[in-house]
C-alpha positions in Angstrom: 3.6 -41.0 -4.1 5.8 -39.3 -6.8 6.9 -36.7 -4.7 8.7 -39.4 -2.5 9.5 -41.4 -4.6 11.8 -38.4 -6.1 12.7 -37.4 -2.5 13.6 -40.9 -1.8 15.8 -41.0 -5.1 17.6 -38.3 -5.4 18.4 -37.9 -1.2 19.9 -40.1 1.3 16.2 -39.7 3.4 14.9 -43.0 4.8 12.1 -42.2 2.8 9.5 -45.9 3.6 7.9 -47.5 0.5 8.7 -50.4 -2.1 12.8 -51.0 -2.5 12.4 -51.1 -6.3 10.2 -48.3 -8.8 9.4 -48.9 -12.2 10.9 -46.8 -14.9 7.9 -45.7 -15.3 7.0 -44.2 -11.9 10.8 -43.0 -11.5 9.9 -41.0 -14.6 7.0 -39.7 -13.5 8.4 -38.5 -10.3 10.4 -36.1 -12.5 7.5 -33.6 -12.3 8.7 -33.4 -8.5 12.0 -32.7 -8.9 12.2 -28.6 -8.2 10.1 -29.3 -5.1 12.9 -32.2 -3.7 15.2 -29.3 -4.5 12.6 -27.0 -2.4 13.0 -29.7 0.6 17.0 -29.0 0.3 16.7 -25.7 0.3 14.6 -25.6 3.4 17.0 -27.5 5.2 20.1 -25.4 3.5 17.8 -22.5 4.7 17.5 -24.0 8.6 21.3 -25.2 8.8 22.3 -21.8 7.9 19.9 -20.2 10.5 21.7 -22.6 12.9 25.0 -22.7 12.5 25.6 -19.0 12.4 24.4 -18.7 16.0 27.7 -20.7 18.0 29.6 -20.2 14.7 31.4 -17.8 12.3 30.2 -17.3 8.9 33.6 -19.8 7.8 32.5 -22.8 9.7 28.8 -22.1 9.1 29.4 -22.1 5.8 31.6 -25.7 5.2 29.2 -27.0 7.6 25.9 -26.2 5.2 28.0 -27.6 2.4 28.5 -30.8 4.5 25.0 -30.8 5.1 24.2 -30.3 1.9 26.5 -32.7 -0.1 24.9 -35.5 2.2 21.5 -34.6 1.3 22.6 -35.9 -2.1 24.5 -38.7 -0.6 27.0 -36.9 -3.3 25.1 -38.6 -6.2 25.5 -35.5 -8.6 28.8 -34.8 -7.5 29.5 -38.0 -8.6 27.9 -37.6 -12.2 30.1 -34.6 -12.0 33.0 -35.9 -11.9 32.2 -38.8 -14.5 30.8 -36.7 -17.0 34.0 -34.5 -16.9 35.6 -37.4 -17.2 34.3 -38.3 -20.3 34.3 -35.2 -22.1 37.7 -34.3 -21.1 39.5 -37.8 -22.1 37.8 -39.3 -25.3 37.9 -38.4 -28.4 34.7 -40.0 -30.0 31.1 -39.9 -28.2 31.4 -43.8 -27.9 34.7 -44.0 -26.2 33.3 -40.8 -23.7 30.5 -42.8 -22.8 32.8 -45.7 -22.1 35.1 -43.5 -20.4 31.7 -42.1 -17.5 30.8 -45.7 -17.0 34.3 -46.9 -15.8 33.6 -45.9 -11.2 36.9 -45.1 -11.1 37.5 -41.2 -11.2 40.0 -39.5 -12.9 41.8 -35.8 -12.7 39.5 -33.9 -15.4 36.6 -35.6 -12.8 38.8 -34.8 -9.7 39.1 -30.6 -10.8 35.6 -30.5 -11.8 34.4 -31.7 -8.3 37.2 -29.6 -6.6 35.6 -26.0 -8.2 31.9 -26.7 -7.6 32.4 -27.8 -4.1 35.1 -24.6 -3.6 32.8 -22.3 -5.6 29.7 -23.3 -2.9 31.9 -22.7 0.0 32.9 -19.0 -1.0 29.5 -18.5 -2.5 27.4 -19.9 0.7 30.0 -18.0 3.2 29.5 -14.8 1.0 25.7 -14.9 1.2 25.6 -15.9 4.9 27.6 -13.3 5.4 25.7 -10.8 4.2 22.5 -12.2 6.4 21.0 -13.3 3.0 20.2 -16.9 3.6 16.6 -17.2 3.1 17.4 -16.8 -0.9 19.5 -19.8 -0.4 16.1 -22.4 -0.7 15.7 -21.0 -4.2 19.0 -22.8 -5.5 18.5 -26.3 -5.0 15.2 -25.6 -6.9 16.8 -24.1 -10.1 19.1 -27.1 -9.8 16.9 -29.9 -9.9 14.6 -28.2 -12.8 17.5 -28.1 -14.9 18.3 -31.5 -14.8 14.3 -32.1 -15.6 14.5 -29.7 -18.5 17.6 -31.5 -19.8 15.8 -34.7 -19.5 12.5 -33.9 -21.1 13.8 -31.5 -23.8 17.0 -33.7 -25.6 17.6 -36.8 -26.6 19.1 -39.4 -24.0 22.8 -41.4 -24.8 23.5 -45.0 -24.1 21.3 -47.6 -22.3 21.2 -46.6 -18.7 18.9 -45.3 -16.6 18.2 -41.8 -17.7 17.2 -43.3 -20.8 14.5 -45.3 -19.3 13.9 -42.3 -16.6 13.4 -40.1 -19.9 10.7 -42.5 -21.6 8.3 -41.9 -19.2 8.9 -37.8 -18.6 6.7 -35.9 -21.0 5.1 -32.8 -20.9 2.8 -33.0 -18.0 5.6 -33.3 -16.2 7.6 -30.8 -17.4 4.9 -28.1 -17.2 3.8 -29.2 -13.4 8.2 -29.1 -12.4 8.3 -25.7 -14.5 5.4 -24.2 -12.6 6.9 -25.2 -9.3 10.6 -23.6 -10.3 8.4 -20.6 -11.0 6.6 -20.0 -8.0 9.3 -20.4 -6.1 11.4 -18.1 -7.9 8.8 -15.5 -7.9 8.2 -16.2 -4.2 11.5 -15.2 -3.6 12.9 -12.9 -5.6 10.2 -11.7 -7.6 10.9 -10.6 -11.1 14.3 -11.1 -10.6 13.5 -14.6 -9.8 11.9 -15.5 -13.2 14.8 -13.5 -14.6 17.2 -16.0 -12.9 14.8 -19.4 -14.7 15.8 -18.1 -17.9 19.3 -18.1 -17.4 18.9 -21.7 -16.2 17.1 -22.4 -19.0 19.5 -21.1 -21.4 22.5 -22.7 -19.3 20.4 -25.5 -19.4 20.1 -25.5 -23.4 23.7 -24.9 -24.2 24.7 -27.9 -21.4 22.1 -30.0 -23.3 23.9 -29.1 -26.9 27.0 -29.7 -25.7 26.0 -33.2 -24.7 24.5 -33.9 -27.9 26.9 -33.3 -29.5 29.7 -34.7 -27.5 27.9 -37.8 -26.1 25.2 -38.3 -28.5 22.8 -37.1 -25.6 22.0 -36.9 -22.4 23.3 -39.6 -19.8 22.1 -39.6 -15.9 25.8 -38.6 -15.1 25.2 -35.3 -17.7 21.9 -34.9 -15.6 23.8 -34.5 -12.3 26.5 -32.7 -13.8 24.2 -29.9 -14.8 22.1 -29.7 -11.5 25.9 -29.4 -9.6 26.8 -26.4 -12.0 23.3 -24.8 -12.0 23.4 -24.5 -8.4 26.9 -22.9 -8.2 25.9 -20.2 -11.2 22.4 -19.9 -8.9 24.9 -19.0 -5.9 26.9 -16.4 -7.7 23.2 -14.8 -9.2 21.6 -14.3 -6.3 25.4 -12.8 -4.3 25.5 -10.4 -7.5 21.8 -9.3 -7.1 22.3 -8.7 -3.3 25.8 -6.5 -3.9 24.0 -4.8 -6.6 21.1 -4.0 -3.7 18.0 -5.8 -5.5 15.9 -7.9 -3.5 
């Protein structure tokens, strides 16, 4: 139940069941989040196995990001770009928050979308390049267990609904989302892998101090904000580990 629930929230998957979750169940699904991420990854994973057979690594490449950004139906993309937004055009945590709750997007929003989505392009085409795809399932993972470590480990800003997805994440559900992100790290990469958690985490912690002390907290934009940058820093530590010739 929570595991589709989360699928069903955070993809664009017809994903059957009620129309409407409680705040409670939607933060309960939270302990599923790195294995939604897993699901993207396996797709990411089959798309690249795919397209690299009538295609060039290029095309491959912007097509997995296609395939990827719809996956999300762009929802973090769009936190993104709103949380950029607000950090980058107020100049009091009250008029920020104002600023990520106005839909229309503005150029601090526009550059931030513009780098993560050019930064996965060169980073997928570098590692399908190289034949390393199979490492790509782990980076939707990392992704979507920083956004639960941000939610269950600081304080939550304004009245939307990561404050009321927050409530109802505690720690069963962080240690259950935790253990996930680490067997699947350690899956596949090993020691490196568990290596690479850390550096979420501590990525994850500086995102989440920042927001505190910009925002007054975490929002659900912040949330996909972090999970967008995670998986582009993912990207770049797993192409460095491959040039550097570690498995």
């Amino acid at each position: 139940m929570g595991f589709f629930l989360a699928l069903r929230f955070l993809s664009i998957l017809p994903i059957p069941g009620k129309a409407g979750a409680t705040d409670r169940q939607l933060g309960r699904s939270t302990a599923w989040y790195p294995l939604v991420g897993a699901a993207a990854g396996g797709l990411l994973y089959g798309c690249a196995c795919l397209f690299t057979r009538p295609w060039s690594v290029l095309p491959a490449a912007f097509l997995c990001l296609v395939v990827w950004t719809l996956f999300t139906r762009g929802l973090h993309l769009d936190g993104l770009a709103d949380t950029f937004d607000g950090l980058g055009g107020g100049a009091s945590p009250e008029r920020r928050l104002a600023i990520m709750k106005d839909s229309r997007i503005g150029v601090f929003g526009v550059i931030a979308v513009g780098i993560v989505l050019i930064g996965k392009f060169a980073l997928l085409a570098e590692l399908i390049g190289v034949y390393r795809v199979r490492e790509l399932i782990l980076v939707p993972v990392l992704g979507r267990w920083a956004m639960l470590m941000l939610i269950y480990s600081f304080p939550a800003a304004g009245g939307g609904l990561g404050r009321r997805i927050k409530r109802h994440c505690g720690l069963p559900q962080f240690l259950f989302g935790t253990l996930t992100a680490a067997a699947c790290t350690w899956l596949l990469l090993g020691p490196w892998g568990l290596l690479l958690l850390a550096a979420v985490a501590l990525f994850g912690s500086l995102a989440g101090w920042t927001f505190r002390r910009k925002l007054g907290g975490c929002t659900g934009d912040s949330y996909g904000a972090v999970c967008e940058i995670a998986e582009v820093l993912c990207l770049a530590a797993v192409a460095l580990l491959v040039h550097l010739g570690m498995p």
